[in-house]
GUKOLMI-791174 format. One line per field, with one value per residue (C-alpha): residue number from 1; residue in three letters; z, y, x. Coordinates in steps of 0.02 Angstrom, whole numbers, plus 50000, padded with zeros to 5 digits. Layout:
BEGIN
i (NUM:...) $
aa (ALA:...) $
Z (Z:...) $
Y (Y:...) $
X (X:...) $
END
This chain:
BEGIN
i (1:2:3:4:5:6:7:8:9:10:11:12:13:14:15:16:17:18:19:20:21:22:23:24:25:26:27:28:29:30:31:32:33:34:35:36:37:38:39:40:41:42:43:44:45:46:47:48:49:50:51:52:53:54:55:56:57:58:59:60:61:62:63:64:65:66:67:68:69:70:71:72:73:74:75:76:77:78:79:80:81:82:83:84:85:86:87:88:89:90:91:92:93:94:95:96:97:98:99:100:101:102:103:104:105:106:107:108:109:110:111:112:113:114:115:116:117:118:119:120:121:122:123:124:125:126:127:128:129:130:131:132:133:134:135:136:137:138:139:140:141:142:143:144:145:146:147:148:149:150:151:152:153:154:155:156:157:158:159:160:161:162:163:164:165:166:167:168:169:170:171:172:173:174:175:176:177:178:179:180:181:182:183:184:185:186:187:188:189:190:191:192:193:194:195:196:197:198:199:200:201:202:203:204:205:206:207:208:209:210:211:212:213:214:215:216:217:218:219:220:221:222:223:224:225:226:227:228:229:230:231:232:233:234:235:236:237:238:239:240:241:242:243:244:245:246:247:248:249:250:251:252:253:254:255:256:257:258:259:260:261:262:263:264:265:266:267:268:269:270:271:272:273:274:275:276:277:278:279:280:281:282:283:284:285:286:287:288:289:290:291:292:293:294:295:296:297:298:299:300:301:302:303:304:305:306:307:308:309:310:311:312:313:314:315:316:317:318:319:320:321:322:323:324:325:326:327:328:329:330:331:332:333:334:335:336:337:338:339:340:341:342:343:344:345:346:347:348:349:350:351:352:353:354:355:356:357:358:359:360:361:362:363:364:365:366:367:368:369:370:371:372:373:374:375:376:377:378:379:380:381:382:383:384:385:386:387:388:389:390:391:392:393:394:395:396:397:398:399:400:401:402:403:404:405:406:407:408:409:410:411:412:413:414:415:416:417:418:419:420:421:422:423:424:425:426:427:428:429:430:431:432:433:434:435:436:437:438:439:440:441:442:443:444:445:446:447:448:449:450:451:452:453:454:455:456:457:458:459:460:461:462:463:464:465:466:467:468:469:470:471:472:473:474:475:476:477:478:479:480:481:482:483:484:485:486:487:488:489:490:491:492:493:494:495:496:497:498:499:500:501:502:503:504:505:506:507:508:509:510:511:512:513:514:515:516:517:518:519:520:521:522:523:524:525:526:527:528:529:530:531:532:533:534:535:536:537:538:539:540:541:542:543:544:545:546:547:548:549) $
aa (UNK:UNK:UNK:UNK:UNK:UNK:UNK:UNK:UNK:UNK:UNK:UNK:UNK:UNK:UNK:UNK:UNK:UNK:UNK:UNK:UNK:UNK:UNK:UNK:UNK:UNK:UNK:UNK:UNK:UNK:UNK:UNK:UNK:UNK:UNK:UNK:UNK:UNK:UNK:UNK:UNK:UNK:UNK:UNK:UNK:UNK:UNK:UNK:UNK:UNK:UNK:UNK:UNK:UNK:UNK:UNK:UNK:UNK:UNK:UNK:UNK:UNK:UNK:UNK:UNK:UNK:UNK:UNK:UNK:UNK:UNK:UNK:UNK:UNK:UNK:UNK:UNK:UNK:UNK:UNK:UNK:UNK:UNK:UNK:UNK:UNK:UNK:UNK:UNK:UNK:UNK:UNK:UNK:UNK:UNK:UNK:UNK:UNK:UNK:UNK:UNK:UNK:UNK:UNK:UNK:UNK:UNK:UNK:UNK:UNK:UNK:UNK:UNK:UNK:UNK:UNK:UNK:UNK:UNK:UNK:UNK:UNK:UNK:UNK:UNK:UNK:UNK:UNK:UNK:UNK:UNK:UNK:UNK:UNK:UNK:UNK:UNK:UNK:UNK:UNK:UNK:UNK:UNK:UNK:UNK:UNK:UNK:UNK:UNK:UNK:UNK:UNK:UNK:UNK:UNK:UNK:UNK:UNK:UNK:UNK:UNK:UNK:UNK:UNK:UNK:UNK:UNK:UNK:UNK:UNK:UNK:UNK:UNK:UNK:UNK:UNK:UNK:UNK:UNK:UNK:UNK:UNK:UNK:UNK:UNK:UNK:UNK:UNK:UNK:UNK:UNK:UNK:UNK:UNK:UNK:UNK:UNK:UNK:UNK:UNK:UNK:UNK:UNK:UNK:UNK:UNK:UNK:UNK:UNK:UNK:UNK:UNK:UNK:UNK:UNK:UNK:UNK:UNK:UNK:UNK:UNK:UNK:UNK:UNK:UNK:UNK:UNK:UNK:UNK:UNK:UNK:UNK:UNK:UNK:UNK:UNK:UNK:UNK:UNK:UNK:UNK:UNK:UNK:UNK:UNK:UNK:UNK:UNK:UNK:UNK:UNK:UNK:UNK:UNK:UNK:UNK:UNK:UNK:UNK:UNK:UNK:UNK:UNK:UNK:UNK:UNK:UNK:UNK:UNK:UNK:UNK:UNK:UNK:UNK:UNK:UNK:UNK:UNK:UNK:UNK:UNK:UNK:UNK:UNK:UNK:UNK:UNK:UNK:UNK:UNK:UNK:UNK:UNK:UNK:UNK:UNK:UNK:UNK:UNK:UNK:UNK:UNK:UNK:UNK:UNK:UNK:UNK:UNK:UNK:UNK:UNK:UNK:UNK:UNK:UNK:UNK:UNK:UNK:UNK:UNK:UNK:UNK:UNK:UNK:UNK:UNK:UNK:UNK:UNK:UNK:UNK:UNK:UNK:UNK:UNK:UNK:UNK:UNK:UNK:UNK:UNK:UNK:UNK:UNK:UNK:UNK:UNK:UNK:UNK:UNK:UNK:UNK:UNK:UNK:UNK:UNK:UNK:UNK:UNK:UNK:UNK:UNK:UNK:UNK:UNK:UNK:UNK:UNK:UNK:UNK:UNK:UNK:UNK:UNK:UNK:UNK:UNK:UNK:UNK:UNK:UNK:UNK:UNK:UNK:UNK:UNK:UNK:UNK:UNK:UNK:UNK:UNK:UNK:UNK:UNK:UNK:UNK:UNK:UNK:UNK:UNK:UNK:UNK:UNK:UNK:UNK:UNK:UNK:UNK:UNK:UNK:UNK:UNK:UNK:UNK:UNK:UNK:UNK:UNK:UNK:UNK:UNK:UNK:UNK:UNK:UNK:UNK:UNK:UNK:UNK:UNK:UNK:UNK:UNK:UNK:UNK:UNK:UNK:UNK:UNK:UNK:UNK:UNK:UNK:UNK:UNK:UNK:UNK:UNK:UNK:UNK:UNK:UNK:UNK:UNK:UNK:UNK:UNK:UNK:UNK:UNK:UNK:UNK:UNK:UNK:UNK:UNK:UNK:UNK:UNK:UNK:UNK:UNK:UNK:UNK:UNK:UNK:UNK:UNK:UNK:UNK:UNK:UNK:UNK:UNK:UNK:UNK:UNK:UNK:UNK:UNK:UNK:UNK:UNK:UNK:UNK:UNK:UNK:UNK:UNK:UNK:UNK:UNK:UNK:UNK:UNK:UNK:UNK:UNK:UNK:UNK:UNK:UNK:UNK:UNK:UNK:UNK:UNK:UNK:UNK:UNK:UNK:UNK:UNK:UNK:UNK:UNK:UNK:UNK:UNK:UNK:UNK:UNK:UNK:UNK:UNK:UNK:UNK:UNK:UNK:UNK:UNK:UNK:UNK:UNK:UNK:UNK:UNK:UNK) $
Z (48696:48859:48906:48928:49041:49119:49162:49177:49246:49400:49328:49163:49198:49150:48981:48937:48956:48848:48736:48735:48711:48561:48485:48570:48473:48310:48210:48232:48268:48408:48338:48208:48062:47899:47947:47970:48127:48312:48480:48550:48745:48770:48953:48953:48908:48750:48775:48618:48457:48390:48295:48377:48558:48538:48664:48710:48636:48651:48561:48435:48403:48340:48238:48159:48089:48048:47991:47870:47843:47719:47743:47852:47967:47926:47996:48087:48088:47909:47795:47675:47579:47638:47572:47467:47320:47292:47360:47360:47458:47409:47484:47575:47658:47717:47599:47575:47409:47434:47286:47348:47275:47201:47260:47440:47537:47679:47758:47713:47523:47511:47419:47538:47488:47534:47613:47735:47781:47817:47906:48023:48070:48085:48193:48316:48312:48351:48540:48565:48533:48678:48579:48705:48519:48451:48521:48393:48253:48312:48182:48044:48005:48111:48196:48397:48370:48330:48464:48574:48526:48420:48260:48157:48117:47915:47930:47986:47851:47739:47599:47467:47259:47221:47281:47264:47298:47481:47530:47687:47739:47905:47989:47977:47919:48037:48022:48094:47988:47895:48043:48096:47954:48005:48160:48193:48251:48087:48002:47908:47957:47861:47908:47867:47987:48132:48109:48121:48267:48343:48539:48536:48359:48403:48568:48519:48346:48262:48287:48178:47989:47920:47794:47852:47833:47935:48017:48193:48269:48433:48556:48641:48720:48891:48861:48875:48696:48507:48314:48189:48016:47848:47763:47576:47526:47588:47417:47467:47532:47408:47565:47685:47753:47915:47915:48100:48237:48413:48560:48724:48893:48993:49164:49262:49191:49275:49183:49031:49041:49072:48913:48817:48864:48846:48673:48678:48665:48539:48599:48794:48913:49041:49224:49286:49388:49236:49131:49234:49187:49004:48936:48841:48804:48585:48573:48701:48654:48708:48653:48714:48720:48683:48836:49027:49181:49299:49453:49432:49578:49566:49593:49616:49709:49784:49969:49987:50109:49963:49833:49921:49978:49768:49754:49858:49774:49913:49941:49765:49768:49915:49867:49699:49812:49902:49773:49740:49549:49522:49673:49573:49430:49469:49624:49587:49399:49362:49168:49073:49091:49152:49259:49191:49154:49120:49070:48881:48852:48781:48632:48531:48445:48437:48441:48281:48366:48446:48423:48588:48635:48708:48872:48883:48832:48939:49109:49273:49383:49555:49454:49463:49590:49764:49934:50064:50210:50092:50041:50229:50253:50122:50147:50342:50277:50161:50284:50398:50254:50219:50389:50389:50521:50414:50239:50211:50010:49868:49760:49570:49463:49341:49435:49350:49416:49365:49436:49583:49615:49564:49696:49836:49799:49811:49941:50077:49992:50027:50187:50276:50264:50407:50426:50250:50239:50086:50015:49837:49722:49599:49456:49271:49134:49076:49234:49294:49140:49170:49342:49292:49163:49270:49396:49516:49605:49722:49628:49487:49403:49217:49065:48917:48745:48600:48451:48354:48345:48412:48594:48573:48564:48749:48783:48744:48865:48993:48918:49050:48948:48885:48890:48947:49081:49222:49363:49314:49298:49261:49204:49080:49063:49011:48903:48810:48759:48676:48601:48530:48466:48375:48308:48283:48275:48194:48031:48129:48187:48310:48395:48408:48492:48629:48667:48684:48807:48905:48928:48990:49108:49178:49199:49298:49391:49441:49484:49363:49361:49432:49315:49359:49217:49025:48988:48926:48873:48871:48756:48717:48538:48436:48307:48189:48198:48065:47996:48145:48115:48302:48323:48497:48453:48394:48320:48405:48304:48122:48085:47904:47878:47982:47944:48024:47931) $
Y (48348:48410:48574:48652:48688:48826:49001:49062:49095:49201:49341:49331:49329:49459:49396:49389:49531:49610:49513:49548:49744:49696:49631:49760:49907:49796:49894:49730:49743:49833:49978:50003:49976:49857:49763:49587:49537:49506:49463:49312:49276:49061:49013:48882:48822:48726:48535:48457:48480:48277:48257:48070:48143:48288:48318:48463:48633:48725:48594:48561:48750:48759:48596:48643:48821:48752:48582:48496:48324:48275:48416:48575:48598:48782:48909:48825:48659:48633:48503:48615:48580:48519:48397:48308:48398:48261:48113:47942:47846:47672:47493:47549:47697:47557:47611:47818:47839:48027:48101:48186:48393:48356:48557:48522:48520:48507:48642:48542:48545:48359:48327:48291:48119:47972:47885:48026:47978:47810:47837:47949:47863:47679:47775:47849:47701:47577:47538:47590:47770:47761:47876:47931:47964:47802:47738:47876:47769:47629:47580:47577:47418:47313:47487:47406:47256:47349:47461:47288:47229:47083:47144:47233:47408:47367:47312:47451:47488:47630:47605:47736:47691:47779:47963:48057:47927:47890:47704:47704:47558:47539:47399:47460:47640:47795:47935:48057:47999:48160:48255:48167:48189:48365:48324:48356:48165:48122:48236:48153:48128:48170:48007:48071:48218:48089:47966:48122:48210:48017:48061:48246:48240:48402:48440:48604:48703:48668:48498:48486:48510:48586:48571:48703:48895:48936:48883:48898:48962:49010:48874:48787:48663:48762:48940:49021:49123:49042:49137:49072:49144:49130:48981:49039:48865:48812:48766:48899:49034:49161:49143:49191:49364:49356:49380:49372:49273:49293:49186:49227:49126:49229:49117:49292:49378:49533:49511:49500:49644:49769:49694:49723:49893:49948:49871:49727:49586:49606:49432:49415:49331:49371:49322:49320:49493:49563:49506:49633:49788:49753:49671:49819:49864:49866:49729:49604:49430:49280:49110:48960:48790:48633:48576:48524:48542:48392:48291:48128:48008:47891:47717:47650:47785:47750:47769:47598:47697:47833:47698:47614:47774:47816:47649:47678:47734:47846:47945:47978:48043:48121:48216:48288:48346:48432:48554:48697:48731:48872:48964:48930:49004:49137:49192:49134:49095:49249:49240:49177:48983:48878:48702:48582:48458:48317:48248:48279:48470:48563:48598:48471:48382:48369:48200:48112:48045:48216:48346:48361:48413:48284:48350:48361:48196:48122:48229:48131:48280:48208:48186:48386:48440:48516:48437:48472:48355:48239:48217:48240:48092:47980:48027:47972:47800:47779:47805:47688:47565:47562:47564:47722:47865:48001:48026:48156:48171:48285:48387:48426:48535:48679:48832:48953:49092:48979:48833:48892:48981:48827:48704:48810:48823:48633:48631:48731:48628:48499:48506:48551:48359:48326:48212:48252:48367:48409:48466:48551:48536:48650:48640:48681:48619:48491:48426:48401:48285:48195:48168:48113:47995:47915:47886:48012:48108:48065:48170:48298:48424:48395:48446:48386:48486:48364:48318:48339:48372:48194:48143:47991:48122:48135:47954:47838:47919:47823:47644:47513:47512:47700:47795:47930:47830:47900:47869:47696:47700:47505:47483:47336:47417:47584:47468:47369:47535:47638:47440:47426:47638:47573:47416:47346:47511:47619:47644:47651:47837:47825:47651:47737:47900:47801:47690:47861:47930:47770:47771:47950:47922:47738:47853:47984:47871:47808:47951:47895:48085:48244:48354:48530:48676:48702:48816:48993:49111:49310:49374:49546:49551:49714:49742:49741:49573:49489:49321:49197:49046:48999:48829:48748:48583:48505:48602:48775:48896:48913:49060:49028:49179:49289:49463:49639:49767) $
X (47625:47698:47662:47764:47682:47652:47732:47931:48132:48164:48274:48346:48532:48634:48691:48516:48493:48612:48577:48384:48435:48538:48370:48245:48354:48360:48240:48114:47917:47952:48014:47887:48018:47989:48136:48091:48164:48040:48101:47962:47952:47968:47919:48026:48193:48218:48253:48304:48309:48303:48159:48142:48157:48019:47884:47867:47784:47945:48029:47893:47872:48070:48076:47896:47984:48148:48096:47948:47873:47738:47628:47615:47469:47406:47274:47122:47223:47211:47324:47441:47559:47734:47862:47728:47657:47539:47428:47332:47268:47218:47167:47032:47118:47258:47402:47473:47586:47661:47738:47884:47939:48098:48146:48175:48357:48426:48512:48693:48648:48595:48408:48261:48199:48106:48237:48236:48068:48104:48278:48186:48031:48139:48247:48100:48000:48191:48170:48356:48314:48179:48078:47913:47845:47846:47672:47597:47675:47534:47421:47566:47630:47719:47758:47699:47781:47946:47937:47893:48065:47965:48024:48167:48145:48150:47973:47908:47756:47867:47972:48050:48021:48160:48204:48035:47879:47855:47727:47644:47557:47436:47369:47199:47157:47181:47045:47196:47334:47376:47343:47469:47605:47611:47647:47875:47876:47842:47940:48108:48295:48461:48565:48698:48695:48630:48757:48900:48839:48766:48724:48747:48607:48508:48563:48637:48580:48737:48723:48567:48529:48358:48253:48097:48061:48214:48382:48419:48585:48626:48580:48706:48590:48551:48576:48392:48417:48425:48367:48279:48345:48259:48314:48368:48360:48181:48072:47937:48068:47992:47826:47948:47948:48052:48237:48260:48155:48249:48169:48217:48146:48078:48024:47953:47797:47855:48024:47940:47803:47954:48033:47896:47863:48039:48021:48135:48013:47868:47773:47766:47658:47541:47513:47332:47376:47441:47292:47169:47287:47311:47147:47097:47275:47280:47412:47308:47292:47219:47258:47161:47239:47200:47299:47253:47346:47346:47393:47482:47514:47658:47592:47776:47834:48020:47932:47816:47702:47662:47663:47527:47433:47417:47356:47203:47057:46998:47162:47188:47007:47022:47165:47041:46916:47013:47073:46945:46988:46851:46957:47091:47056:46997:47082:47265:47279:47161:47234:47058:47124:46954:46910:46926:46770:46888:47048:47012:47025:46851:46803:46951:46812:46617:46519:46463:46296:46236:46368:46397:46568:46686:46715:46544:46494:46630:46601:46614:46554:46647:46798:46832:46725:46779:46696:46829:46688:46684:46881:46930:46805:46880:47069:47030:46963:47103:47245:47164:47126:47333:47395:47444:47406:47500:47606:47723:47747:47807:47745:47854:47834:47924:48018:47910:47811:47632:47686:47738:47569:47506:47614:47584:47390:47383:47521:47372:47236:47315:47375:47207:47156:47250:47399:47464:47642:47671:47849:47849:47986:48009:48135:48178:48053:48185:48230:48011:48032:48141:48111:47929:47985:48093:47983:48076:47922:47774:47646:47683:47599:47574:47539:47487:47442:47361:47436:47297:47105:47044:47040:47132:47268:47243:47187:47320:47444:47344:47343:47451:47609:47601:47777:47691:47597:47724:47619:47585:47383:47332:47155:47102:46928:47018:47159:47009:46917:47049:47117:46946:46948:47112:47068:46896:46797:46921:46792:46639:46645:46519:46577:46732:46666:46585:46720:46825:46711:46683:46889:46873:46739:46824:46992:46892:46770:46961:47043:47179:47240:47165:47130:47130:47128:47121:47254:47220:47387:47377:47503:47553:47577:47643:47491:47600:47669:47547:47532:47543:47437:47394:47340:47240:47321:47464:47592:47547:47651:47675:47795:47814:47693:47728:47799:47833:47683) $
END
């Protein structure tokens, strides 16, 4: 999942403002009253609301408390209960029959049912909705040669038997696949309200029907503030404390420190300098993240000189080398996040043969290691190898206060290898997105969170035709290992495991990406804001508990 990536706005403008002191004085967490209403900090803006569209963890962390698929994933990633009460799974793990609560509605009255199910995950998987999604349907049936183009949506592996039983049929079985249903991706569509709202479907809250713990209201698809309210309806509402969730972006950790101490934000975030003053502070938290920060280099960048520089093995290493990440850390991030040891985040999952983590099992030490001789060495040899005696290229990423730091940190880096300018770019979370999907950047800063507890969740982004795949990384050693982790060792747990670490270390050995932290968020959190179920992976936050003590 994108992340979403990294720290905040500027200044919140004036309406914001006011309309953060409406909240802060609202008798919420942050005035110590029983009333159930909390102002949260987001550090970035919201992007969509279409379930099909979803990527990112602000995103995610709305549909996932206003919306519900087959199950809910709960405290310490567990599978809970959600919009199926019961399950089996038959044909040799190859075939799901869900048994559907007949309880459940939609926020427009109509029943939740399977056809829900299968109107929404047709519709993500069609290629006309260009969902960046629909490669995590792979593994259902007929689901990659629909999203190919090679077949028609209605074969898709998941028909309804009538309103409340729900078939899912795979290819070949998925050791993930409920992890999965709990992901929003997965979660089901109201046709009805799709086909009435058609290209403006959850671009603004209205625009949008829900059938989770709450409804949203306020967003009008780029203001920076939007409520959750408790959704009378919901099947489980009697579990629902919260009347009032207000989320307000907040792009400036300064911004948002003054907030919270004035009591108008009872969840903010830290910057690193912040982070040394308010450690031992009572309502200190920190949250670790399943999530890396890295360097992608466009491969089919719009200049041919940097298109073919990125397509040198020695400049893209050179480039890694060159960034001093412990520094980085420490020095300039200073808010607990740590180096990276690879692409795949630490401690996601643990090997079956010798329980060692992944990370660990998958380290290629040169991959993330800092040797400024050496990279000014190799960057020297590149240049000369493409023709080149200089490049001048740019740098994207967010306009937040971390990425910023973060730009102009590998901006200097950078720079002292001689012969390299380098122009950062920094612009709204929405727009780095779509500027990297399209293609539109030189190298970019990115982010990505998994989707669940299995480092395939990281993985696949990087296979040849991957949606995800923006800089265009082609490797049929890297292809053939996660193709053979998907198909022909699926069931053998420890075949699998090794051809997941042999597609980490090929992408490292490559330089595919530079990896350069694992994520770490301080939070000041009023104590007594209880019932959060935090989450490293996938879907983060889980508000469904949650309630003002």
């Amino acid at each position: 999942m994108n992340l979403k990536t990294a720290a905040k706005v500027t200044v919140v403008a004036g309406a914001s403002l006011l309309f953060l002191a409406a909240c802060g004085s609202n008798k919420s967490g942050s005035t110590g009253s029983t009333k159930q209403v909390a102002t949260i900090a987001q550090k970035s803006e919201l992007p969509t609301m279409d379930i099909s569209k979803s990527t990112d963890v602000t995103s995610s962390t709305a549909l996932n408390n206003t919306n519900e698929g087959l199950y809910r994933i709960g405290k310490d990633s567990a599978i809970t209960p959600g919009i199926a009460k019961a399950t089996k799974i038959t044909n040799g793990g190859k075939t799901y029959t869900f048994t559907l609560r007949k309880n459940a509605k939609w926020s427009n009255g109509d029943k939740v049912t399977a056809h829900d199910f299968v109107y929404g995950w047709q519709r993500t998987v069609n290629p006309k909705t260009a969902s960046q999604y629909a490669y995590l349907y792979s593994g259902i049936k007929n689901a990659d040669a629909i999203v190919n183009g090679k077949k028609a949506v209605s074969t898709l592996g998941i028909k309804a038997e009538g309103n409340y039983k729900l078939v899912v049929t795979l290819d070949h079985p998925i050791s993930y696949f409920k992890k999965l249903m709990g992901f929003v991706n997965f979660f089901p569509q109201n046709e009805k309200t799709v086909k009435k709202y058609g290209s403006k479907y959850g671009t603004t809250s209205t625009a949008m029907v829900y059938n989770g713990p709450y409804k949203m209201s306020g967003w009008t698809g780029t203001n920076l503030t939007w409520k959750l309210t408790k959704n009378k309806d919901y099947w489980d509402a009697k579990n629902v404390k919260m009347q009032t969730i207000n989320f307000q972006v907040v792009k400036d950790n300064s911004t948002g420190l003054n907030l919270f101490n004035s009591n108008k934000l009872d969840d903010a975030i830290l910057s690193g300098t912040q982070v040394k003053s308010y450690k031992t502070n009572k309502n200190f938290v920190l949250r670790k993240v399943a999530s890396t920060f890295y360097v992608e280099y466009n491969r089919k960048a719009s200049n041919s000189t940097v298109a073919k520089a990125f397509k040198n093995a020695k400049i893209r290493e050179a480039m890694s080398l060159a960034i001093n990440r412990k520094q980085f850390v420490n020095d300039v991030l200073a808010d607990g996040s740590t180096v990276s040891k690879g692409y795949v985040s630490s401690d996601l999952a643990k090997s079956p043969i010798n329980g060692k983590d992944f990370a660990d099992d998958a380290y290629v030490k040169n991959s993330v290691t800092y040797d400024m001789t050496k990279a000014k060495k190799l960057y020297k040899e590149g240049l000369k190898e493409i023709g080149a005696k200089s490049l001048n290229i740019k740098l994207l990423s967010d306009d937040t206060d971390g990425a910023k730091k973060t730009t102009e940190y590998i901006q200097g880096q950078w720079q002292k290898l001689g012969n390299l300018k380098v122009t950062n770019q920094n612009v709204p979370f929405k727009t780095r997105l779509q500027r990297s999907q399209n293609g539109n950047f030189d190298t970019v800063i990115s982010a990505w969170s998994a989707d669940f507890t299995d480092p395939i969740s990281f993985l696949s982004l990087f296979t040849s035709d991957n949606s995800y795949n923006n800089g265009r990384y082609n490797s049929s050693t890297f292809d053939n290992y996660i193709k053979a982790a998907e198909g022909k060792d699926a069931n053998d747990t420890k075949a699998r495991w090794t051809d997941m670490v042999n597609a980490e270390k090929t992408l490292m050995k490559d330089t595919g990406v530079a990896p350069i932290y694992q994520q770490t968020e301080a939070h000041l959190v009023r104590t007594n804001l209880k019932g959060i179920i935090y989450n490293t992976a996938g879907v983060q936050y889980n508000y469904k508990y949650m309630y003002v003590k």
